[in-house]
PASE-881164 format. One record per atom (N, C-alpha, C): x, z, y. Coordinates in steps of 0.001 Angstrom, whole numbers, padded with zeros to 6 digits, always signed. Layout:
PASE-881164
XZY ...
This chain:
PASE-881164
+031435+031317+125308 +030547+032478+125496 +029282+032309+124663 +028671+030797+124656 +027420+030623+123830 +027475+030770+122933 +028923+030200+121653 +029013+030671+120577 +029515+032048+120185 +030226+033106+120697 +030146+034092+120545 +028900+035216+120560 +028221+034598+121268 +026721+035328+121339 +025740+034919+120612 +026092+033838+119635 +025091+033691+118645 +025897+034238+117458 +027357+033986+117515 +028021+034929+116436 +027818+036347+116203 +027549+037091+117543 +027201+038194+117625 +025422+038274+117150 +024386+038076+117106 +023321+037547+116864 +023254+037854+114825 +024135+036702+114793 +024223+036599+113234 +024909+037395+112992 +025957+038357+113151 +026247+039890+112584 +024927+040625+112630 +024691+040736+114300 +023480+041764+113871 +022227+041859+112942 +021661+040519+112691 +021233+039951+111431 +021823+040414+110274 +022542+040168+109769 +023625+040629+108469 +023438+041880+108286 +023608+042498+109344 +023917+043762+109014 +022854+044475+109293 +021317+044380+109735 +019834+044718+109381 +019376+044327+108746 +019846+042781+107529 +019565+042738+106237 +020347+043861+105229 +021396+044308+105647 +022479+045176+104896 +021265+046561+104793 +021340+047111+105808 +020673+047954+106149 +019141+048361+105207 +018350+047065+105907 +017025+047475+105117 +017259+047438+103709 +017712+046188+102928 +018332+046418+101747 +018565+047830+101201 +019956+049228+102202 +019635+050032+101651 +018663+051202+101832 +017925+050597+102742 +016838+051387+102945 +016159+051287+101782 +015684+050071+101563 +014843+050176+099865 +014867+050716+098602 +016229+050248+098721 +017203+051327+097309 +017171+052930+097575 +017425+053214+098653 +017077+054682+098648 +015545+055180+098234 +014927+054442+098930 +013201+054511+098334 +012922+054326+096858 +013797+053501+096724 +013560+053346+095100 +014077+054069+093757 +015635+054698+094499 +015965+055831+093910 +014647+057341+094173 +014940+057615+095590 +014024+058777+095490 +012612+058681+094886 +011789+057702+094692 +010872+057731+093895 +011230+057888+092611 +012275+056902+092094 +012467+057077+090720 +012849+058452+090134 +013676+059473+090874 +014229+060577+091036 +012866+061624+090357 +011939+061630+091167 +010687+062144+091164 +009543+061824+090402 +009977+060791+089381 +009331+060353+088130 +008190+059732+088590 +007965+059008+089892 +006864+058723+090364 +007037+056850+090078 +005917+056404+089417 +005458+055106+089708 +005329+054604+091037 +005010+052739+091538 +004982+052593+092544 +003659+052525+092413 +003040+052720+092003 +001343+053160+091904 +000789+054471+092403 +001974+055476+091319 +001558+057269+092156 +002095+056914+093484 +002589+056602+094019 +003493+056721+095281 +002305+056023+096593 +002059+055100+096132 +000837+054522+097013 -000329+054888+096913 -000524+055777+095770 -002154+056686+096033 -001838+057895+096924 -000613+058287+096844 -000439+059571+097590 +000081+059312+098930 +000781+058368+099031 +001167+058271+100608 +000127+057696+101255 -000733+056597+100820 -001781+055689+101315 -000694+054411+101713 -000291+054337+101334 +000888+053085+101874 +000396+052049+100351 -000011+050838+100935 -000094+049955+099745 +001014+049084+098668 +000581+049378+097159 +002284+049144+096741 +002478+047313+096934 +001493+046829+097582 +002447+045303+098081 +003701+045837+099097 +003472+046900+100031 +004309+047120+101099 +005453+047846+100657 +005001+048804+099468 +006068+049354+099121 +007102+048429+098348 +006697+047278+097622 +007261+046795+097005 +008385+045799+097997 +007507+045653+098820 +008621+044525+100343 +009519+045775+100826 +009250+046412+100957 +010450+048321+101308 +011227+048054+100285 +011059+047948+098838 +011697+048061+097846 +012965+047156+097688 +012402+045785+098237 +013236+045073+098270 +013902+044432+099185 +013995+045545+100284 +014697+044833+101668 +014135+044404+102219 +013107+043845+102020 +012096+043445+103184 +011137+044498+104381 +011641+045357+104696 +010865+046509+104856 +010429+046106+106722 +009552+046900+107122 +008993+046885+108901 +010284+046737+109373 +010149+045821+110537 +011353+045693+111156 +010803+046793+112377 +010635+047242+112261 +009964+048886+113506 +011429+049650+113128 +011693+049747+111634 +012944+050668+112034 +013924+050231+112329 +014097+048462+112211 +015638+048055+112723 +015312+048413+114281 +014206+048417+114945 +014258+048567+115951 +014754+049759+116789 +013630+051123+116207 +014601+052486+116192 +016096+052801+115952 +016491+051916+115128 +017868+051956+114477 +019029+051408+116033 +018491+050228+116697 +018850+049637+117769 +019121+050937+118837 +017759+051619+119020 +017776+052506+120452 +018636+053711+119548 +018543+054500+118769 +019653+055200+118381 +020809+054453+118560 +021272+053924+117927 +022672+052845+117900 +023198+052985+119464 +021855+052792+120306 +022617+052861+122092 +022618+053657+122678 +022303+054401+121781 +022834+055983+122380 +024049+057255+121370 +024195+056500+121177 +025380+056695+119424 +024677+057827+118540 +023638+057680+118327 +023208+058530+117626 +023126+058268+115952 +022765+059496+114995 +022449+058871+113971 +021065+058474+113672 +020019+057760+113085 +018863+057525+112865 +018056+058447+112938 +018932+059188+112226 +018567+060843+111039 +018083+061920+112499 +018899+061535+113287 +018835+062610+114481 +017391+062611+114991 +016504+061209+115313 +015888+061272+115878 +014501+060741+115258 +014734+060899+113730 +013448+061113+113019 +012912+062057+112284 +013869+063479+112275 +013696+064158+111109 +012842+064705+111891 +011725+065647+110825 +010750+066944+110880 +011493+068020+111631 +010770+068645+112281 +011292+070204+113196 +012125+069857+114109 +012343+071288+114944 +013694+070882+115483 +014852+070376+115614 +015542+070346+116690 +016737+069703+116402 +017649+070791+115872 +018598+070311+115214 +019629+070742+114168 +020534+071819+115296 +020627+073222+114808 +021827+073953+115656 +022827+072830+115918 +023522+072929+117095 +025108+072530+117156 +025804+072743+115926 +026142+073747+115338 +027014+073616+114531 +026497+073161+113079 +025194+072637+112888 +025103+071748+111714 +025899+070513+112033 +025635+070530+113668 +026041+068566+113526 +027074+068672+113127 +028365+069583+113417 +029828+069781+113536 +030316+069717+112475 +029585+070482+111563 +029510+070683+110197 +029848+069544+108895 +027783+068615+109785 +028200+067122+109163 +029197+066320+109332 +029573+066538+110600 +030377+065626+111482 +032206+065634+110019 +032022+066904+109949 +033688+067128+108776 +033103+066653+107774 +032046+066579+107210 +031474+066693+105811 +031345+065038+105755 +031286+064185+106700 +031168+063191+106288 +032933+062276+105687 +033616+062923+106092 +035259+062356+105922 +035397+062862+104286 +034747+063642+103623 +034842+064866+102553 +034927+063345+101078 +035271+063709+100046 +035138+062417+099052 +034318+063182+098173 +033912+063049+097324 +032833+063388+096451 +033217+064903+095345 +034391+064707+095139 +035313+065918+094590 +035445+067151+095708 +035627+066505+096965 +036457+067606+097755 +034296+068169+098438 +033681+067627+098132 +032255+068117+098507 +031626+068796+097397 +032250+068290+095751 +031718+069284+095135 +032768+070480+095272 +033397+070784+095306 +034432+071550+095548 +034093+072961+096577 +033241+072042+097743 +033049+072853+098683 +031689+073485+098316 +030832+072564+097781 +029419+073548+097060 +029513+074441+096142 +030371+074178+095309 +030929+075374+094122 +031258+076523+095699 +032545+076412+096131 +032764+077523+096883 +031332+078398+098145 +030724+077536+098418 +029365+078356+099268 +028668+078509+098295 +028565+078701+097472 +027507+079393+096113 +027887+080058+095913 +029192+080761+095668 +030061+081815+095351 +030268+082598+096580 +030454+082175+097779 +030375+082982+098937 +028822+083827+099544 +027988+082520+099176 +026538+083153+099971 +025645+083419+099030 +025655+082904+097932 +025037+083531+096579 +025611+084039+095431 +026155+085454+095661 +027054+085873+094998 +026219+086651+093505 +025051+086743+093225 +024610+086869+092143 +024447+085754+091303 +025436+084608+091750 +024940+083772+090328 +025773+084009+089093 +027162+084614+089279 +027918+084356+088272 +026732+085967+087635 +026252+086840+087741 +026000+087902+087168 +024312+087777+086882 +023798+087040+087059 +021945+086359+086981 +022272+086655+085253 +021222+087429+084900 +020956+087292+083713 +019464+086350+083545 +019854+085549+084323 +018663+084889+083636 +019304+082876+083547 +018862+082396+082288 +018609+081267+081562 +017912+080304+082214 +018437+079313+082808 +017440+077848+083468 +017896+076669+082035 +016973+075948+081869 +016822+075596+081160 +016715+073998+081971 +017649+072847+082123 +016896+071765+082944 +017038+070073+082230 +016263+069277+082428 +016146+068240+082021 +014781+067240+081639 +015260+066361+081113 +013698+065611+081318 +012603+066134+079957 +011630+066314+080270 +010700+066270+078793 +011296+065363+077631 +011424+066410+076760 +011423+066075+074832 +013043+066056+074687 +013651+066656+076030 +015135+067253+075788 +015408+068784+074619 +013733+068687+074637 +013722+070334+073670 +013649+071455+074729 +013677+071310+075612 +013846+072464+077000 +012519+073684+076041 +010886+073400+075902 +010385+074240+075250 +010816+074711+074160 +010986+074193+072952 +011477+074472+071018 +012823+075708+071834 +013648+075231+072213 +014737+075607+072345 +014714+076527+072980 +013763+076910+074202 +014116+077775+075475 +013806+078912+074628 +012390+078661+073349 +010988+080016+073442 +012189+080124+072288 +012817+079589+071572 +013864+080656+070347 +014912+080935+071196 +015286+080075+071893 +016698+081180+073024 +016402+082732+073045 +015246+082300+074106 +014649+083701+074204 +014521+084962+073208 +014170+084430+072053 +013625+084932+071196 +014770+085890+070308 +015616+085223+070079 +017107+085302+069938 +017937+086457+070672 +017833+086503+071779 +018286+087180+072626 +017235+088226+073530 +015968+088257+072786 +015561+089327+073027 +014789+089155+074228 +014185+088099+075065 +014523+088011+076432 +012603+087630+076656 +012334+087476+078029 +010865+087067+078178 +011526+085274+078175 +010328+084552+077639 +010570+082903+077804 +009292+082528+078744 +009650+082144+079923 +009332+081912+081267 +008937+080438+081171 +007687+079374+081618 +007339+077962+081308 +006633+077920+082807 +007998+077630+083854 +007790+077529+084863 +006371+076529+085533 +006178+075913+084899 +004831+074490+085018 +003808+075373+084287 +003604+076540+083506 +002514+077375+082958 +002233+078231+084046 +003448+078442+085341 +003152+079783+086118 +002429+079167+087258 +003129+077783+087236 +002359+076743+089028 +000583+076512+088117 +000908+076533+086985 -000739+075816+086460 -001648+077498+087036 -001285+078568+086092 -001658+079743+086560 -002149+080003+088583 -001134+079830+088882 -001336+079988+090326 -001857+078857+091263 -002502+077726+090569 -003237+076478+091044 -004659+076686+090514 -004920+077421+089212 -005968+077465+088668 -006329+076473+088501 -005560+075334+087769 -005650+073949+087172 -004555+073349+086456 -004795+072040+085932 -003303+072166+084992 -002448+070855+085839 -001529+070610+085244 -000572+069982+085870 -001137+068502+086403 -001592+068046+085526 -002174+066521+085723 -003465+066513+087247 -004033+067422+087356 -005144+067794+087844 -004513+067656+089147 -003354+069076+089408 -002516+069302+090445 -002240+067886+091706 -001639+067010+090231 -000758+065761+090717 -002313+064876+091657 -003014+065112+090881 -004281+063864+091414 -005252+064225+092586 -005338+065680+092565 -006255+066339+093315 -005226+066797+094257 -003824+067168+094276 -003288+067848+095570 -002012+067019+096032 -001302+065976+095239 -000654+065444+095453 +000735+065918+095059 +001779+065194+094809 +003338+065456+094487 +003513+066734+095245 +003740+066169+096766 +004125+066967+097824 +003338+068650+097647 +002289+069176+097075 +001687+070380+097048 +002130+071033+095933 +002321+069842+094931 +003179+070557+093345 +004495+071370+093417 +005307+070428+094219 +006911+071278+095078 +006336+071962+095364 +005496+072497+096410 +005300+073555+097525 +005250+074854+096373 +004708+074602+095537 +004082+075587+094158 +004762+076101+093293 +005177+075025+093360 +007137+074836+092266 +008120+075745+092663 +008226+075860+094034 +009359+076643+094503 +008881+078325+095140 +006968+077809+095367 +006740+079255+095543 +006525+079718+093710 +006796+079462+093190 +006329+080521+091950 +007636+080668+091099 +008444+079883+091500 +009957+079886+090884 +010828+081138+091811 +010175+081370+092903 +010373+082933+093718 +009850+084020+093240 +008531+083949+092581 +008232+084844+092356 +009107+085090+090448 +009115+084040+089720 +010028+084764+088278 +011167+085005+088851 +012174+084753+089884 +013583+085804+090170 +013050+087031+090275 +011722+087045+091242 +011981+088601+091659 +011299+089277+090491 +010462+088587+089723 +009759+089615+088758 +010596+089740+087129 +011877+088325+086792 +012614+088678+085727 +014060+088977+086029 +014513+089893+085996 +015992+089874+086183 +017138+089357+084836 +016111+089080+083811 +016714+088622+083260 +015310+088085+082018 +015784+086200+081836 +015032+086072+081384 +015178+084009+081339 +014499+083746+080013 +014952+081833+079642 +013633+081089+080552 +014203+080836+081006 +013227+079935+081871 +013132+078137+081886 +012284+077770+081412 +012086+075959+081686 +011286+075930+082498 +012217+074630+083193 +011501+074057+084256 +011364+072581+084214 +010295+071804+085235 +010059+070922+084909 +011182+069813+085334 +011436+068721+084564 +011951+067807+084955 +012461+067215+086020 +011702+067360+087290 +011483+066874+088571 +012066+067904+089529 +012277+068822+088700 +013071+070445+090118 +013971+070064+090362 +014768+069021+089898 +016172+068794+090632 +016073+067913+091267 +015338+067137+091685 +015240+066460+092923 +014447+066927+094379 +014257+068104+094200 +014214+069087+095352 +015083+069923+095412 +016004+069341+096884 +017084+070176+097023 +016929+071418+097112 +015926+072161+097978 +015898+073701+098258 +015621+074432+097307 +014729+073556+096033 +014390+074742+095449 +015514+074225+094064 +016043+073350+093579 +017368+073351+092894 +017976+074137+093426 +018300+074100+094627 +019686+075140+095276 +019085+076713+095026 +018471+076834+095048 +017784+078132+094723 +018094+078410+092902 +017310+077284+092382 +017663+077726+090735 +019253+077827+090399 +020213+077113+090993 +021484+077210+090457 +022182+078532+091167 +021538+079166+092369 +022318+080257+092544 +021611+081428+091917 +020765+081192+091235 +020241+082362+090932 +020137+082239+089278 +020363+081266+088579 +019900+081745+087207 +021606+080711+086849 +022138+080802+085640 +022990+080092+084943 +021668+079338+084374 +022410+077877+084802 +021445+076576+084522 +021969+076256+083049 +021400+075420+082417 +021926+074482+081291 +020793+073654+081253 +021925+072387+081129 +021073+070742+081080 +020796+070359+080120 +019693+070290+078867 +019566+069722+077689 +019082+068198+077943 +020641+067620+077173 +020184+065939+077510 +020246+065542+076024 +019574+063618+076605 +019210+063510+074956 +019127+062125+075193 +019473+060791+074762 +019302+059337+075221 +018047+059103+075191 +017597+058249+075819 +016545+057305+076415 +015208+057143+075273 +016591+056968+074385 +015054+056845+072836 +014341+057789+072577 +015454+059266+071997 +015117+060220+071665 +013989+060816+073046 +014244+060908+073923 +013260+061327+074724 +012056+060585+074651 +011920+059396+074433 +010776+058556+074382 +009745+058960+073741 +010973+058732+072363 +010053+059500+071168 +009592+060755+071089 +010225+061368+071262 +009460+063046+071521 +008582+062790+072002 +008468+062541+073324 +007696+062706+074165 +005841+061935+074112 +006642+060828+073153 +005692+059871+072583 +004998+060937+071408 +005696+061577+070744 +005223+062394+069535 +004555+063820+070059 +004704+063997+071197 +003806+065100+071724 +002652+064961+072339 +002300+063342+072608 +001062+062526+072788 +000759+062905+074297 +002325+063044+075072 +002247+063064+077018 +003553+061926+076771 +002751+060720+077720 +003578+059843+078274 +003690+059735+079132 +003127+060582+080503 +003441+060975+081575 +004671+061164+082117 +005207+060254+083152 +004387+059606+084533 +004804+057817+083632 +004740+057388+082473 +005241+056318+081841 +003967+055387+081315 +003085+056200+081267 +001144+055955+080999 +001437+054623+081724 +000855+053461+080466 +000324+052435+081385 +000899+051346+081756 +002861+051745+081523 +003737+051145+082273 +004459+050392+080685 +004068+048990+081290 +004927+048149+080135 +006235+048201+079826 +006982+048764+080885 +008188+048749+081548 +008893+050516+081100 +008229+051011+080178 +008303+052149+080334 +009760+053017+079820 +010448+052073+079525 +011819+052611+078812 +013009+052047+079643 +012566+051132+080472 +013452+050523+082133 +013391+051784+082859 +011895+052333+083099 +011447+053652+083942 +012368+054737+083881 +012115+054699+082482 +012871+055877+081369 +014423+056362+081979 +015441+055035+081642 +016550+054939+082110 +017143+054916+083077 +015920+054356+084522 +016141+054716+086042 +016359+056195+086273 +015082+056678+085397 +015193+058630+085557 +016199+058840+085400 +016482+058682+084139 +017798+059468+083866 +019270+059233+084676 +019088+057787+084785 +020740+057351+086071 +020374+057837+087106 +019452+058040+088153 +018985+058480+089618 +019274+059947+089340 +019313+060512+088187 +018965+062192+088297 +019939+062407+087366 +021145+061842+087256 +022384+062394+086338 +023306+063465+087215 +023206+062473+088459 +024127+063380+089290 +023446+064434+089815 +022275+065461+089821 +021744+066776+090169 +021733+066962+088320 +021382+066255+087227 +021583+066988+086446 +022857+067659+085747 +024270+067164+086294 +025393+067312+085844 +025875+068944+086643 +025401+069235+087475 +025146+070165+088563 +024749+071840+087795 +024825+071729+086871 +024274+072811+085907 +025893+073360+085543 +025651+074658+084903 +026750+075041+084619 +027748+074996+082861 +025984+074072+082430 +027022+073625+080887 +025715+072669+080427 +026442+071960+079844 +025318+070824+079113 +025524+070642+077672 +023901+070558+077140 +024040+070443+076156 +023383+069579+075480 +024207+068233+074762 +023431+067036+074103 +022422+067593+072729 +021285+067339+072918 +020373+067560+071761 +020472+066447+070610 +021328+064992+071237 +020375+063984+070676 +021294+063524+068983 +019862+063551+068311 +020168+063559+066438 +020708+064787+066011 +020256+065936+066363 +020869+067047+066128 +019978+068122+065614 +019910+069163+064792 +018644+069622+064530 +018575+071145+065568 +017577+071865+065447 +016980+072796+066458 +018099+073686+066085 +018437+073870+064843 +019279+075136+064498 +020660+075063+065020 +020966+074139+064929 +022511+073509+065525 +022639+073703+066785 +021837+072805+067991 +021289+073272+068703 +021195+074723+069457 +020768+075138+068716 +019946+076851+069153 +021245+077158+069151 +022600+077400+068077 +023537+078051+068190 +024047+077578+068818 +024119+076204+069503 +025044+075763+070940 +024835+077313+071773 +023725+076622+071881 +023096+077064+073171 +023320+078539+073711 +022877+079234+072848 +023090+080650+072539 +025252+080903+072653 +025477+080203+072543 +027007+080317+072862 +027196+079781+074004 +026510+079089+074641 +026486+078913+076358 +026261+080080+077329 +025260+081255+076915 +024136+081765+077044 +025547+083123+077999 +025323+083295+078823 +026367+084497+079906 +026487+085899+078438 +027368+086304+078709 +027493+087576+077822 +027459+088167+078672 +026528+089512+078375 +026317+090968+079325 +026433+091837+078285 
């Protein structure tokens, strides 16, 4: 009995090192996701980045193995009894409850089909999303798309600067990440309702907000302009914004986290198009052959 109960002991150990472990990695994806340093992340949460960095690496408060325990004895999920707002209708849980058996095919499968059921203006959106990281060309490319096709060219981060009455950098320091989304998705409401048709770029970081991604892909035909690690560098280096990379020795490790953490919401578009060593004109006529015929 004594050694079974220390055997039992050392599982549960194991498996709240397992645990926090991926607790960290998730932290470390969703920051990375969001182009945020562990520097921005600890000016804005107030959480110090020694702590974030022990989160980062599995070492995190044992406060949540503890929560994790009293859920666990009541079979709950974690999720149940930490999220914001109310509790979830019944039939979300039911929902999750199938969705978790689902494999990664048979879930994209099922998001293609509720986009087509509950947002049935996407296949007919005359309007152009434009998505990917800075110095993918998303601007050069979007304002001759447009131009090309006759269309208004929409610079979704010009409409949040407009309706902040400050510019982007300002936004980030004075209101925080969390107020930039809020802005992001209210002013990305207002170009559906005010273009019905029309090329729109957006910033880098919209696809790691689910609600308001889910919003851009049912409502506009997306396209992903991607481009390797260098080529973005360099652009981006040649447009003299190294933002959120300022500072960071590490800045082409950074670089490449972005892009692996945010492949899978950027693949999520409805056509992609590689920019990289290619010139604008080449390019432009991709693109423009991506572009919905009406």
């Amino acid at each position: 009995m004594r050694r079974g109960t220390l055997q039992d002991q050392a599982d549960r150990e194991r498996d709240d090192e397992r645990y926090l472990a991926l607790l960290g990695d998730r932290v470390r994806s969703a920051r990375s996701r969001r182009g945020m340093t562990r520097k921005i992340l600890s000016g804005q949460s107030g959480v110090s980045e020694r702590y974030l960095a022990q989160l980062e690496s599995g070492r995190g408060n044992v406060s949540i193995i503890l929560l994790r325990q009293i859920a666990g004895a009541m079979n709950l999920a974690l999720s149940e009894l930490v999220q914001d707002g109310p509790d979830r209708p019944v039939e979300m849980a039911l929902i999750l409850e199938q969705l978790a058996d689902l494999s990664g095919d048979e879930l994209a499968d099922l998001h293609s089909h509720l986009r087509q059921r509950y947002a049935p203006e996407t296949g007919n959106s005359g309007r152009i999303a434009l998505i990917g990281l800075r110095g993918a060309g998303k601007s050069t490319l979007g304002r001759a798309l447009a131009k090309r096709l006759e269309l208004p060219f929409v610079q979704l981060n010009k409409e949040i600067e407009e309706a902040a009455g400050m510019g982007q950098d300002e936004i980030f320091d004075l209101l925080g990440q969390a107020a930039f989304r809020r802005l992001e998705r209210q002013c990305l409401e207002q170009v559906i309702e005010n273009h019905a048709r029309a090329v729109i770029e957006t910033g880098g970081g919209l696809v790691a907000e689910a609600g308001t991604y889910e919003r851009l892909l049912s409502s506009c035909h997306t396209i992903w302009l991607q481009a390797s690690p260098e080529e973005h560098m360099a652009r981006v280096a040649a447009q003299g914004d190294q933002r959120p990379m300022a500072g960071n020795r590490e800045a082409m490790d950074d670089l490449r986290r972005i892009l692996m953490d945010r492949e899978g919401l950027y693949r999520k578009a409805d056509a992609t198009l590689d920019t990289s060593g290619r010139t604008t004109g080449a390019c432009l006529d991709d693109l423009a052959a991506m572009a919905p015929k009406y």
